[in-house]
C-alpha positions in Angstrom: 125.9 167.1 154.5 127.2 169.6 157.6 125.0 167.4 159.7 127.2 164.2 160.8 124.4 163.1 163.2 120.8 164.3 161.4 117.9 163.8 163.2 115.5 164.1 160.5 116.8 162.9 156.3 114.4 163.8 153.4 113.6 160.4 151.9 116.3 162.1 148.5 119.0 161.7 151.2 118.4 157.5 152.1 118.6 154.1 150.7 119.2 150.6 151.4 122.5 151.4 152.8 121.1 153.3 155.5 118.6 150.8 157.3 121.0 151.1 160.6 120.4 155.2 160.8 116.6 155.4 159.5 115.5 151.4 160.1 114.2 149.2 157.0 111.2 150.9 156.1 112.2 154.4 155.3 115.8 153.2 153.8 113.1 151.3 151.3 110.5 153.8 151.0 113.9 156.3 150.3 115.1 154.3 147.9 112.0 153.8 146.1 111.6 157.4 145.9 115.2 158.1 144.5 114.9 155.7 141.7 111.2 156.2 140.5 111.9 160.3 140.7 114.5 159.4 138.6 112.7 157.4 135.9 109.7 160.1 135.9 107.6 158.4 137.6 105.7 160.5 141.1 106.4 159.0 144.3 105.3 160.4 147.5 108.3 162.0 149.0 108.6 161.9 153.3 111.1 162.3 155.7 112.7 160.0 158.5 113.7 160.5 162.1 116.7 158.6 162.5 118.6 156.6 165.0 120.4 159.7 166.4 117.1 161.5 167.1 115.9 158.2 168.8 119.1 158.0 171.2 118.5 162.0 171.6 115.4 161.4 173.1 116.2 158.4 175.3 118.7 160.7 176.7 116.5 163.0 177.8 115.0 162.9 181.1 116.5 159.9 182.5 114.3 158.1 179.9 116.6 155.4 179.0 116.9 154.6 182.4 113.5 154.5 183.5 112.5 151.9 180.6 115.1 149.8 181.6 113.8 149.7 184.8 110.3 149.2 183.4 111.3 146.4 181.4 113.7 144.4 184.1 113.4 141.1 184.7 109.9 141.0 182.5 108.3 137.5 182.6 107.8 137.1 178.7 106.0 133.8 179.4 103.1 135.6 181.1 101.3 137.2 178.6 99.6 140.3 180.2 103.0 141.5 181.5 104.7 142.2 178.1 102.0 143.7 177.3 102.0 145.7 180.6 105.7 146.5 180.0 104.5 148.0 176.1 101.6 150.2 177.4 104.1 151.6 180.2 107.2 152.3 177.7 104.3 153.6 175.2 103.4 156.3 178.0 107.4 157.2 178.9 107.9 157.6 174.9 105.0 159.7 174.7 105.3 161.9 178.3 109.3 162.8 177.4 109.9 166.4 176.9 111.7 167.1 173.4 115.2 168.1 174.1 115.8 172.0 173.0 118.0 171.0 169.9 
């Protein structure tokens, strides 16, 4: 692969060696694809971002930063403010611009 840091992997390109680059799920659902393709049988094939798309993204825009800050010194022993501190990282997620590349 000419890609050392992918962003996106075909589920073909994963398996249960790669849970730290595309998380447990999709290293799974990857290697259930490559061995049931293999024995004939269909799977539904997919994709995964992976761990260097997600640290892309917190790069962008100060992002990182700004969830840090929203998640500082959280009480977790009130429940409302985790919750709080979810719905606001939700919204930064969702609000960052995607970088060019």
């Amino acid at each position: 692969m000419a890609d050392t840091n992918p962003y996106v992997l075909d589920f073909s390109q994963v398996g249960a060696g790669d849970v730290a680059l595309v998380g447990g799920k999709c290293a799974s659902l990857g290697e259930l694809f490559r061995e049931l393709t293999q024995q004939g049988v269909r799977a539904v094939d997919g994709f995964s971002t992976t761990s260097h798309a997600y640290n892309k993204i917190l790069e962008t825009d100060g992002l990182r930063n700004k969830l840090k800050a929203l998640l500082k010194g959280l009480d977790v022993n009130d429940l409302d403010e985790p919750a709080r501190g979810g719905n606001g990282a939700r919204s930064l997620m969702l609000e960052a611009p995607f970088p060019a590349d």
